[in-house]
C-alpha positions as CSV (number, residue, x, y, z in Angstrom):
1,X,-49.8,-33.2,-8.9
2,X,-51.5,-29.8,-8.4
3,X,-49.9,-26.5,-9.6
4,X,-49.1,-24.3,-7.1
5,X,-50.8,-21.2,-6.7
6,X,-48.7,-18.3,-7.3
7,X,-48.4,-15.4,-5.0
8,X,-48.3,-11.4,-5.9
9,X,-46.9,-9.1,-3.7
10,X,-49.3,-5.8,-3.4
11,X,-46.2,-3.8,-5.5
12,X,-47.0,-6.0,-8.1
13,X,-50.7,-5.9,-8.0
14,X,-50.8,-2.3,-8.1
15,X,-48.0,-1.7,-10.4
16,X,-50.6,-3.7,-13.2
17,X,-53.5,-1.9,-12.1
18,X,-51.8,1.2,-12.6
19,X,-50.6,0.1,-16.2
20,X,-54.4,-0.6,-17.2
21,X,-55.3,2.2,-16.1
22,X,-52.7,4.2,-17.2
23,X,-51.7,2.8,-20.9
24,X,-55.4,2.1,-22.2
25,X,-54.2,-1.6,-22.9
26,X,-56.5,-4.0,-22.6
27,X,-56.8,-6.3,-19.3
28,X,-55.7,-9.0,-21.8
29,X,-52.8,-7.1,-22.9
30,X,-51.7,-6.2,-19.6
31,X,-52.0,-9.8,-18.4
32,X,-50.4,-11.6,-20.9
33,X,-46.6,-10.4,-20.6
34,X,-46.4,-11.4,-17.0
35,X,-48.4,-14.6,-17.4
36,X,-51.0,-13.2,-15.0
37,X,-54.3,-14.9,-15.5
38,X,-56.9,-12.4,-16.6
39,X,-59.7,-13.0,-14.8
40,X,-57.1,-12.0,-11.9
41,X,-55.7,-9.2,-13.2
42,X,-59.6,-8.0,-13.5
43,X,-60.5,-8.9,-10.0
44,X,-57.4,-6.4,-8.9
45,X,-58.7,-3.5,-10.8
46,X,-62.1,-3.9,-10.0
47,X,-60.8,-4.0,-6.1
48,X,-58.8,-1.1,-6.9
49,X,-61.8,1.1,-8.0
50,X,-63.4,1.4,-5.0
51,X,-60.3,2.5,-3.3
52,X,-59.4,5.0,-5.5
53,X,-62.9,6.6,-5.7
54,X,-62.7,6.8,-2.2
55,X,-59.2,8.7,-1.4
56,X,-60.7,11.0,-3.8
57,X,-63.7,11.9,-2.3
58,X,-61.5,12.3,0.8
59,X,-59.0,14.4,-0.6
60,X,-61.8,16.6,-1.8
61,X,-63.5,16.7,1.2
62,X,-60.3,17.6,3.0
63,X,-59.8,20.4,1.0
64,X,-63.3,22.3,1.2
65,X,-63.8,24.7,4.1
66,X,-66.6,24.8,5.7
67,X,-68.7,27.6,4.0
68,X,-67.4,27.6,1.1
């Protein structure tokens, strides 16, 4: 019989993004306590990136006036 695949809420996903980005652990590291495949937990930072580069480009954008 197969293994079901499990399911991660987005809380989750970004709650262990934010801890490998945050504690300096390794993806490994991060991974293992949860039982979170790695090569998951890497696609979910690597997703994240983007993203975040992105809000803050906005966010600095928003906050320059024109002719400044």
């Amino acid at each position: 019989m197969a293994d079901r695949r499990r399911k991660f809420d987005a809380e989750f996903r970004e709650g262990a993004v934010r801890i490998v980005a945050e504690s300096g652990k390794t993806l490994a590291e991060v991974a293992r306590d949860p039982g979170i495949n790695e090569t998951t937990l890497a696609t979910w930072v690597s997703r994240a990136r983007p993203a975040a580069y992105t809000r803050a480009w906005l966010q600095r954008k928003a906050s320059t006036k024109p002719g400044d």
